[in-house]
Structures are given as structure tokens and as C-alpha cells.
Backbone as a printed PyTorch tensor [residue, N CA C, xyz], in Angstrom:
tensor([[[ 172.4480,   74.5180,  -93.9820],
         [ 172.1910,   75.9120,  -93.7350],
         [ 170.6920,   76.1930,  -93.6410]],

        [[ 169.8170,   75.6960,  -94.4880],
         [ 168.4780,   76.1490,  -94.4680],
         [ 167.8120,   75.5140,  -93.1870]],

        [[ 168.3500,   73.6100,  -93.0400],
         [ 167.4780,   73.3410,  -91.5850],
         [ 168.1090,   74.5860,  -90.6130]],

        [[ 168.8100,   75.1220,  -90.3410],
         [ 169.0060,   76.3740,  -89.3690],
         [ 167.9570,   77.3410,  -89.4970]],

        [[ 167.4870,   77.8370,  -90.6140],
         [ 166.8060,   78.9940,  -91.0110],
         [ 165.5120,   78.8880,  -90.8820]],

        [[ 165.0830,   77.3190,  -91.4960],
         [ 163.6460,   77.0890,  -91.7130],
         [ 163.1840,   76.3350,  -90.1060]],

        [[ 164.4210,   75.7960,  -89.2720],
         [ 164.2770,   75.0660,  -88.1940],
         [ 163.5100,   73.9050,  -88.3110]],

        [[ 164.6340,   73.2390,  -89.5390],
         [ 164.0770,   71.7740,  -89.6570],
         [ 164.7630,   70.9330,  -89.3260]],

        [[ 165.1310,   69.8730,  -89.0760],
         [ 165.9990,   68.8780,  -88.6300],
         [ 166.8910,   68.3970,  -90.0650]],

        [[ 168.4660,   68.6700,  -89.6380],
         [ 169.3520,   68.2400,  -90.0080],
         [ 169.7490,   66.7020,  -90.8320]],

        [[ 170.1820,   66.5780,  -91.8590],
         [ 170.3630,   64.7370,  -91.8490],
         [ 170.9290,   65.0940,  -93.4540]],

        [[ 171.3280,   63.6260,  -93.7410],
         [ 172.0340,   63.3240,  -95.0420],
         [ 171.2130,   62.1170,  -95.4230]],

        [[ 171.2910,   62.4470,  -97.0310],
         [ 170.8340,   61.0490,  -97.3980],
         [ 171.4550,   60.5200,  -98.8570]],

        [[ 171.5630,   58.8320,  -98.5540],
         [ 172.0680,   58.4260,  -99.7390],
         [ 171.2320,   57.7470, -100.6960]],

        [[ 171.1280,   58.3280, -102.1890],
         [ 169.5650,   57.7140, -102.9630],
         [ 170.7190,   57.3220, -104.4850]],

        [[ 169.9640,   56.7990, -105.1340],
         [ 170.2300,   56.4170, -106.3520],
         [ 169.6350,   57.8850, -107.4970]],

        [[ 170.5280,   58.1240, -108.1690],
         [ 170.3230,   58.8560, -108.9830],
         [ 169.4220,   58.5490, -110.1410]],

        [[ 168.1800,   60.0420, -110.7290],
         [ 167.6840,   58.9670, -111.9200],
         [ 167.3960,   60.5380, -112.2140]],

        [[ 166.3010,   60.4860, -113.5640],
         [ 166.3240,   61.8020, -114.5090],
         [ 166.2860,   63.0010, -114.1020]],

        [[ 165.4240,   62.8370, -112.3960],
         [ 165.3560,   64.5720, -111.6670],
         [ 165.7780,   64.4760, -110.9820]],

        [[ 166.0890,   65.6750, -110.2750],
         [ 166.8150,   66.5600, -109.5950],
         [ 166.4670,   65.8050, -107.9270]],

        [[ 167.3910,   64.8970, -107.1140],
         [ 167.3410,   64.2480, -106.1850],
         [ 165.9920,   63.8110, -105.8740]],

        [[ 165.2260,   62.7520, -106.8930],
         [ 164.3120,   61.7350, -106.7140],
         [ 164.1900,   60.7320, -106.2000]],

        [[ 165.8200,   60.1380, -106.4470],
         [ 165.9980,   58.7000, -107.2480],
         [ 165.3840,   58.1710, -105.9620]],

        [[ 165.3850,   56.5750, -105.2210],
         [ 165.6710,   55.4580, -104.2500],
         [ 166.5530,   56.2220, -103.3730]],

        [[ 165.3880,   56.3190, -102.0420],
         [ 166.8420,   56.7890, -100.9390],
         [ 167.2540,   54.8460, -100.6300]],

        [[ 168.4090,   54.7570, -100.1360],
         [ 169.5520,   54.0140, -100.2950],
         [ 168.9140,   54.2220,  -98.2070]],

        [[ 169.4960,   55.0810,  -97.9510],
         [ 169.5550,   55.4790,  -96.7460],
         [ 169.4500,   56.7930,  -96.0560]],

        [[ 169.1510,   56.8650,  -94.7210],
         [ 169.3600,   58.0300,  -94.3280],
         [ 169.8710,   58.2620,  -93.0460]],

        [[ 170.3660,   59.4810,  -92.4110],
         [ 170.6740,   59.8250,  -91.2550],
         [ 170.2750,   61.3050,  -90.8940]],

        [[ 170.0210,   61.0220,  -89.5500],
         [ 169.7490,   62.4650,  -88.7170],
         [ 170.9500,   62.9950,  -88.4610]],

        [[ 171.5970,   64.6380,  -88.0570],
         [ 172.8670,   64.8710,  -87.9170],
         [ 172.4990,   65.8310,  -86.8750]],

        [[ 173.1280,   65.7320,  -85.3720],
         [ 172.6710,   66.8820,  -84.4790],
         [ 172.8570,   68.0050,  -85.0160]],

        [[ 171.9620,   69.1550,  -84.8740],
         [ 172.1210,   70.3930,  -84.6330],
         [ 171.9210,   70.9730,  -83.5290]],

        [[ 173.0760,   71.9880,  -82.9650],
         [ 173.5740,   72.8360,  -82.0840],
         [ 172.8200,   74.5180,  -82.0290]],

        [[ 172.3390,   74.6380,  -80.7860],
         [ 172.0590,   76.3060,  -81.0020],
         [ 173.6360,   77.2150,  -81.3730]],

        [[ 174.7470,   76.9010,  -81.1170],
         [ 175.9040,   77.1580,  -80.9610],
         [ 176.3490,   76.5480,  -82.5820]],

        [[ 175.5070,   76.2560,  -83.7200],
         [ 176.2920,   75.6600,  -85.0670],
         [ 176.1710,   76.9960,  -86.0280]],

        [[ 176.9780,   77.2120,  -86.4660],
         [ 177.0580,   78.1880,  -87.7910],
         [ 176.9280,   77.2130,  -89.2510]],

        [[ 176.4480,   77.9430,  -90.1840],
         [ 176.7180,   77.0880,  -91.4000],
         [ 177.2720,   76.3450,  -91.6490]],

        [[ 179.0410,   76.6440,  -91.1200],
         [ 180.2550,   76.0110,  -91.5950],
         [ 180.4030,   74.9000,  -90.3650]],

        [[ 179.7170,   74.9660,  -89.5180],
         [ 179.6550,   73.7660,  -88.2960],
         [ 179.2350,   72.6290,  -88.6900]],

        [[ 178.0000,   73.3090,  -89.3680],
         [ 177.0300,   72.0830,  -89.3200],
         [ 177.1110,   70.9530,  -90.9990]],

        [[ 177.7910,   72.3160,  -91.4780],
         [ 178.3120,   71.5150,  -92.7740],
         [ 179.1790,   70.7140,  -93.0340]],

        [[ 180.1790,   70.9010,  -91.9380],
         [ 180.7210,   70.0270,  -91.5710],
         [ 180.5850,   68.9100,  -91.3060]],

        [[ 179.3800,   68.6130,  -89.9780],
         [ 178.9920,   67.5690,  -89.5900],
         [ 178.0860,   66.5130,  -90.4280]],

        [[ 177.6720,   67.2450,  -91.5390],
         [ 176.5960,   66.6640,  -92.8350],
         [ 177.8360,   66.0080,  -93.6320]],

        [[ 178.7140,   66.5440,  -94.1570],
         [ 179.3080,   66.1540,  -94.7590],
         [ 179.9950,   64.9710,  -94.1580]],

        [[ 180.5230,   64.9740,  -93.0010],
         [ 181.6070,   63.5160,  -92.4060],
         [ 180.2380,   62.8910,  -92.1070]],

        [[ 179.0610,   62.9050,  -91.7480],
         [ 177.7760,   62.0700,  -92.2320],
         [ 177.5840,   61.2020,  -93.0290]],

        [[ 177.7260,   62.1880,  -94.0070],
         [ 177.5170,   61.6810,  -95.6470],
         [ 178.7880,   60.5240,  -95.9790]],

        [[ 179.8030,   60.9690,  -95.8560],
         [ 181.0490,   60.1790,  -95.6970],
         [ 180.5620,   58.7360,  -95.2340]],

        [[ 180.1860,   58.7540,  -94.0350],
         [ 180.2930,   57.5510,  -93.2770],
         [ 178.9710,   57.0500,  -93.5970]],

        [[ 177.9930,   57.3360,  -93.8400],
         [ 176.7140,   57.0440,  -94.4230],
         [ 177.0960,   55.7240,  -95.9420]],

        [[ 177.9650,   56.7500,  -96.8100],
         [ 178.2060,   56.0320,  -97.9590],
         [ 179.3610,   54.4950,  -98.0200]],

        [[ 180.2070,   54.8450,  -96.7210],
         [ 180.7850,   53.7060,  -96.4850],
         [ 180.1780,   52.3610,  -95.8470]],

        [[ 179.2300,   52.6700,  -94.9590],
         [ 178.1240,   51.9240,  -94.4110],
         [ 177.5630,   50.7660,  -95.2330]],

        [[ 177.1720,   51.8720,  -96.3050],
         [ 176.3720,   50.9660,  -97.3160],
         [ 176.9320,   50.6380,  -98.6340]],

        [[ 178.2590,   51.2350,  -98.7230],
         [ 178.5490,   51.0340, -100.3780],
         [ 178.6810,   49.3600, -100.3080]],

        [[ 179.2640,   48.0840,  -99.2760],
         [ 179.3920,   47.0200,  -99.2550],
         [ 178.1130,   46.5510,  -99.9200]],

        [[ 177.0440,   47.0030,  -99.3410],
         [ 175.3620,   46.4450,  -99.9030],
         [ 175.4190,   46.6620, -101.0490]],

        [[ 175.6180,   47.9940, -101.7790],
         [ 175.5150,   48.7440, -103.1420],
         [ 176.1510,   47.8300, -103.9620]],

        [[ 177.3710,   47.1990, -103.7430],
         [ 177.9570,   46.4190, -104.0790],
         [ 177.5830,   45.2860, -105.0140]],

        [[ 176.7290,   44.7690, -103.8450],
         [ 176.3590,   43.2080, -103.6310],
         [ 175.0440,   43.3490, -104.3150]],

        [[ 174.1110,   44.9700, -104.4160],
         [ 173.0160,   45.0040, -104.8990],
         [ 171.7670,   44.3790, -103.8620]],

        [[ 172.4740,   44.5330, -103.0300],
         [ 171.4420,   43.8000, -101.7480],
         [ 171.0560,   44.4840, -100.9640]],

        [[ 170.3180,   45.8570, -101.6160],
         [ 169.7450,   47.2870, -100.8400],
         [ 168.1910,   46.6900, -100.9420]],

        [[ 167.7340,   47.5380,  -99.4460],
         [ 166.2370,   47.8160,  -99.8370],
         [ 166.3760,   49.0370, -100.1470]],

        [[ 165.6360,   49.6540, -100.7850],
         [ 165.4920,   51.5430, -101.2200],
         [ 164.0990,   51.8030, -100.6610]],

        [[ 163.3360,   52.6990, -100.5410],
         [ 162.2470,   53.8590, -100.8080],
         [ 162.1370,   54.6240, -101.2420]],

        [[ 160.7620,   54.6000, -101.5530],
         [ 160.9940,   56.2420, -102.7260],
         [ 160.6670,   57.4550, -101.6630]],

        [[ 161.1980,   58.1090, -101.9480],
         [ 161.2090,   59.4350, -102.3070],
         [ 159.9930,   59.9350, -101.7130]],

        [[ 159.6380,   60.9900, -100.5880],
         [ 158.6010,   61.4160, -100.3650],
         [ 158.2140,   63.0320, -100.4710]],

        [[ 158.0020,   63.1410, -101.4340],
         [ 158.1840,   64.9640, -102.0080],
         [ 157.4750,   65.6270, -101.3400]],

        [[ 156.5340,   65.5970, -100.5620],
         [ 155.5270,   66.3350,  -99.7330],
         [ 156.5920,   66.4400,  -98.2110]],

        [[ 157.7780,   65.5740,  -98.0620],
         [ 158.5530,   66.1580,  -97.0690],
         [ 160.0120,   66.6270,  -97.4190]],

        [[ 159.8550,   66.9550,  -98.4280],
         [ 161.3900,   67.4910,  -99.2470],
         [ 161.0970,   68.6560,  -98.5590]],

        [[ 162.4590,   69.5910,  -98.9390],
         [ 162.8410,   70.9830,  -99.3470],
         [ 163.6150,   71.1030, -100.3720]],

        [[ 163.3460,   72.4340, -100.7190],
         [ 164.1450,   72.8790, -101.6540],
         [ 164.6530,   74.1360, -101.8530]],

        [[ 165.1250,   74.6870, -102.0320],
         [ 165.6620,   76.1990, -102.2090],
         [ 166.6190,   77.0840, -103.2840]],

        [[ 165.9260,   77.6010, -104.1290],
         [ 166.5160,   78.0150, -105.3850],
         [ 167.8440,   79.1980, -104.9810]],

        [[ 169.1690,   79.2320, -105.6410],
         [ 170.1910,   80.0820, -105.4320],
         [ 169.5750,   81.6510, -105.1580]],

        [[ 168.4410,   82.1340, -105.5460],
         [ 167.8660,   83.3250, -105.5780],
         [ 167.5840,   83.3330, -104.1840]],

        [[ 167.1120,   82.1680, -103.4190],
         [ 166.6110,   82.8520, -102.1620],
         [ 167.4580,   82.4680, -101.1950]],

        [[ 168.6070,   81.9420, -101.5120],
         [ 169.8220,   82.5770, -100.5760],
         [ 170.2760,   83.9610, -101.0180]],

        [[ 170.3890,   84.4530, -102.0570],
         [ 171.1430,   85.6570, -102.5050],
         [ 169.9290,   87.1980, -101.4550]],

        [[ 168.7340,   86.1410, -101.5680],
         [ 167.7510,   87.2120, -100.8070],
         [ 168.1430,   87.1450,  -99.6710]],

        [[ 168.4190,   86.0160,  -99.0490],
         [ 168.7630,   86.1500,  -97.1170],
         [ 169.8890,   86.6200,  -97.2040]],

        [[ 170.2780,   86.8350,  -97.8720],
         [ 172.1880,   87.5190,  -97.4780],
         [ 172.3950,   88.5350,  -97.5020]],

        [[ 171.1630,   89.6160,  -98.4580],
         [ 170.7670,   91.1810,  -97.8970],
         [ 169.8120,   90.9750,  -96.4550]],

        [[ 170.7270,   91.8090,  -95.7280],
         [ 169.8200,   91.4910,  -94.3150],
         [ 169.5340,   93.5220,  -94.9120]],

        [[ 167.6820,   93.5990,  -94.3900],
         [ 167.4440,   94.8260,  -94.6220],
         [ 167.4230,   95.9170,  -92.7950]],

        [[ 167.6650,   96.7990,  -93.0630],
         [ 167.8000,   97.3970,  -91.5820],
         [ 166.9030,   97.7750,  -90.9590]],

        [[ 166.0640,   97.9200,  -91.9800],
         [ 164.4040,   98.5800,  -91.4580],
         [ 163.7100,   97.5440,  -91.5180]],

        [[ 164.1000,   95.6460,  -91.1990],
         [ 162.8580,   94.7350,  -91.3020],
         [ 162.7630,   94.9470,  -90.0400]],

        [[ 161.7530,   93.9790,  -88.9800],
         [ 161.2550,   93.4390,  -88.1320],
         [ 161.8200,   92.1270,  -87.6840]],

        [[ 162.7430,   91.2890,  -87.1590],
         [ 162.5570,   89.9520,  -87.0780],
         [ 162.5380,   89.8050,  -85.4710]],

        [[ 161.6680,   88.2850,  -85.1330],
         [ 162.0810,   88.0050,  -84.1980],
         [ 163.6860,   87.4850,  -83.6780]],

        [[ 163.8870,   87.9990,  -82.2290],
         [ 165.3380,   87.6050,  -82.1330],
         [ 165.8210,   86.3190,  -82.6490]],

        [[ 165.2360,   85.2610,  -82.5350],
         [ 165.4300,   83.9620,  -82.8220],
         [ 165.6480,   83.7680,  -84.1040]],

        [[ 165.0100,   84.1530,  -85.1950],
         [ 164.6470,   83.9930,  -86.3980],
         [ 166.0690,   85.5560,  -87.1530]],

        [[ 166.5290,   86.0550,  -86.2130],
         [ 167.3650,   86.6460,  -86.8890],
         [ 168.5820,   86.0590,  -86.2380]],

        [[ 168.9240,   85.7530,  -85.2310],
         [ 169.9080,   84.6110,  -84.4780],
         [ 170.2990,   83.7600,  -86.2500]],

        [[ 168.9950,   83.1130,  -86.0870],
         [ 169.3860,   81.8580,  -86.9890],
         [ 169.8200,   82.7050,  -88.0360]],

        [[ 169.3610,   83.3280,  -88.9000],
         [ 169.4930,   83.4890,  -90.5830],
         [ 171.1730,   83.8370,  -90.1920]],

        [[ 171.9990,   84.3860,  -89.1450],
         [ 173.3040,   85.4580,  -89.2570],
         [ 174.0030,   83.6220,  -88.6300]],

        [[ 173.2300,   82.5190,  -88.3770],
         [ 174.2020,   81.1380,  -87.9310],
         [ 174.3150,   80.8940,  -89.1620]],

        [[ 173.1410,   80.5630,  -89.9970],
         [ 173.2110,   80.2240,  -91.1590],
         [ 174.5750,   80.3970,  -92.3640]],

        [[ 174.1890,   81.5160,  -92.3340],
         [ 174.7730,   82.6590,  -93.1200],
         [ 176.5560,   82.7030,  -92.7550]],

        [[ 176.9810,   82.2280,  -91.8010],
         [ 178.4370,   82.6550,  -91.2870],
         [ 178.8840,   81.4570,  -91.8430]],

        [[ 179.6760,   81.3570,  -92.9330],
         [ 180.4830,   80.2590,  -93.4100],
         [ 181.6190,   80.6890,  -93.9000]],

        [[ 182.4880,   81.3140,  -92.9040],
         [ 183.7250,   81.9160,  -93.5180],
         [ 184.5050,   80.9380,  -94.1590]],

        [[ 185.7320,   81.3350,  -94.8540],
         [ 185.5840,   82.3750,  -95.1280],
         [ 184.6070,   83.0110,  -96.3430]],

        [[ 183.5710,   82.6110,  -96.3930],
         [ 182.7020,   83.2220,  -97.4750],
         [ 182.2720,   84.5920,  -96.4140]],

        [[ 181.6540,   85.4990,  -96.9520],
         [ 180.8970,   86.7550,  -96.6040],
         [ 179.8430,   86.7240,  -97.5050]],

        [[ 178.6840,   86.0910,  -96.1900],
         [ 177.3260,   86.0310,  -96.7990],
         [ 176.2520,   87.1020,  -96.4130]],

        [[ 176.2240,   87.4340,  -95.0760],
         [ 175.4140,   88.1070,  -94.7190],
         [ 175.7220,   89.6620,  -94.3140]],

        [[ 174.8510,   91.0380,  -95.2330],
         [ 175.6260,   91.6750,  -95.1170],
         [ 174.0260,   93.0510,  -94.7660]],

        [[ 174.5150,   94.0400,  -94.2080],
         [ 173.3010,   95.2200,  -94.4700],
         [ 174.4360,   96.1920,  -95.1250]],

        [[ 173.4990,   97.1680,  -96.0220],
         [ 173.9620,   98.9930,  -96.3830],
         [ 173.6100,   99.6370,  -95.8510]],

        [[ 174.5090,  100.2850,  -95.8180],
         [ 174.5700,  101.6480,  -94.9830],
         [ 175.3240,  103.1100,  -95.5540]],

        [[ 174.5480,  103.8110,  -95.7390],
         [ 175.4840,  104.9790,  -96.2500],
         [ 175.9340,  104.5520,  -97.7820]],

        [[ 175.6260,  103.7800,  -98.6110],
         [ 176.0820,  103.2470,  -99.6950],
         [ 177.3470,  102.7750,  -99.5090]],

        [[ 177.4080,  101.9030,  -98.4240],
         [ 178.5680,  101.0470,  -97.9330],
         [ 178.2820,   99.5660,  -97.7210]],

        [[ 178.8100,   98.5240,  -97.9080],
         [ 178.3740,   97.2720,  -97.5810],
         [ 178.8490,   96.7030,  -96.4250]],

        [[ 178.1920,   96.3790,  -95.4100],
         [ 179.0010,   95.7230,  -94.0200],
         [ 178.7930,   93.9670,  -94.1350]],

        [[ 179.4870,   93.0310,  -93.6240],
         [ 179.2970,   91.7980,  -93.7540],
         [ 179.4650,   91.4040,  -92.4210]],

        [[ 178.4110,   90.3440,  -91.8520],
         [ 178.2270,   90.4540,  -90.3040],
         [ 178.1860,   88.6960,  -90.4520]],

        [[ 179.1500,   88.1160,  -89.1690],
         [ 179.1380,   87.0150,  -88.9560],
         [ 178.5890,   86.7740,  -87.4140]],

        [[ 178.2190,   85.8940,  -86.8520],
         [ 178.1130,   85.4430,  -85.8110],
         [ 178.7720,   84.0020,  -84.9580]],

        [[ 179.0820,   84.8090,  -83.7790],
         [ 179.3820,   83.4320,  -82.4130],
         [ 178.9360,   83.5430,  -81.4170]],

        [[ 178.6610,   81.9550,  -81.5730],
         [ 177.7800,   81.5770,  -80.2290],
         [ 178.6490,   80.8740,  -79.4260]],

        [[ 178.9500,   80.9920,  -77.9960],
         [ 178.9750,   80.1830,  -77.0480],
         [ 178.3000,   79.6440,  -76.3070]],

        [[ 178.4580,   78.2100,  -75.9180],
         [ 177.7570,   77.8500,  -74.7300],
         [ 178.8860,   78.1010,  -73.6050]],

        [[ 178.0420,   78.4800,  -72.4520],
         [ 178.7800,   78.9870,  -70.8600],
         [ 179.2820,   77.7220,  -70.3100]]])
């Protein structure tokens, strides 16, 4: 959801776990296309059967203990605390965005059936999803 928002490139990765919060030895990694046409629930999709096939790839090595790893490069992480999704999911009516940059946050955001993205109105709550086609 966030490579949509922040317009970063998509991917899964498999690391070894250790005291913090996704440090450990990446194991491996993969890129996962993203679509102008992907909603949250698209692309989460496609991360996830990723991840799937990512871990089958290599669990034979994991196995055998016959991985190379790398560490970890924190200067190209992301991260994103539950607070600043709860912030993109009030969309405000009086912001400014560019079309693009509001395109994305309402792709992001559409992961039915959850209702993430929503504006007030009248002291009413509306919840707005989006679809894209390609022609």
C-alpha cells in the first residue's frame, strides 16, 4: 500500500529474524510489478503469492544452511507507524492535492472489504473507493 502512495517500487523480502523490528539477514529478495490500475487489495495480493513463492525457492537452502544473506540496509528501508495510515484515511475536503498523488492515496486505500478512505461532510462520514481501468 505505501509503495503506491510514496511511489516506491513494490517487492517482498525474505530475512532471518533477530532482536528488531525487520533487521535480521535478508535471505532474499524480489521486485513485484506494480500497475497504475492496482488498488491495495491488488497489489497485496501479488506481494503476498511473492512472498509465498519467494519462501519456497529458498526454504531447500534454509534447510541445508547453505544461504548467502546481507545485511540490512536502513538508509533504504521504509517504515510507517499505524498513526499515519489512520491520518491518510481522513481524506480532508479543503486540502490541495495533485491529481496523481490523490489517484494514488484513494488506490492505496481501497482494500475492500475494509473502508479506509473516507471525507465528512455535514457531520456524516462518506467512504470512497476507487477503479481503474485500462481501455
Amino acid at each position: 500500500m505505501w509503495s503506491i502512495v510514496d511511489d516506491n517500487p513494490a517487492g517482498v523480502t525474505l530475512h532471518f529474524m533477530d532482536e528488531d523490528l525487520d533487521t535480521g539477514e535478508i535471505i532474499a529478495q524480489e521486485r513485484v510489478e506494480k500497475k497504475f490500475s492496482d488498488t491495495g487489495k491488488d497489489l497485496h495480493k501479488r506481494l503476498e503469492k511473492a512472498q509465498v513463492e519467494l519462501f519456497k525457492e529458498n526454504w531447500p537452502d534454509i534447510l541445508e544452511n547453505s544461504i548467502e544473506t546481507e545485511s540490512q540496509k536502513n538508509e533504504e528501508s521504509t517504515y510507517h507507524r499505524s498513526a499515519e495510515f489512520n491520518e491518510l484515511c481522513k481524506l480532508d475536503l479543503n486540502e490541495k492535492y495533485r491529481v496523481e498523488e490523490f489517484i494514488n492515496i484513494l488506490r492505496a486505500l481501497t482494500f475492500p472489504p475494509y473502508e479506509n478512505a473516507y471525507v465528512e461532510k455535514n457531520g456524516e462520514k462518506y467512504y470512497i473507493e476507487i477503479n481503474i481501468e485500462k481501455e
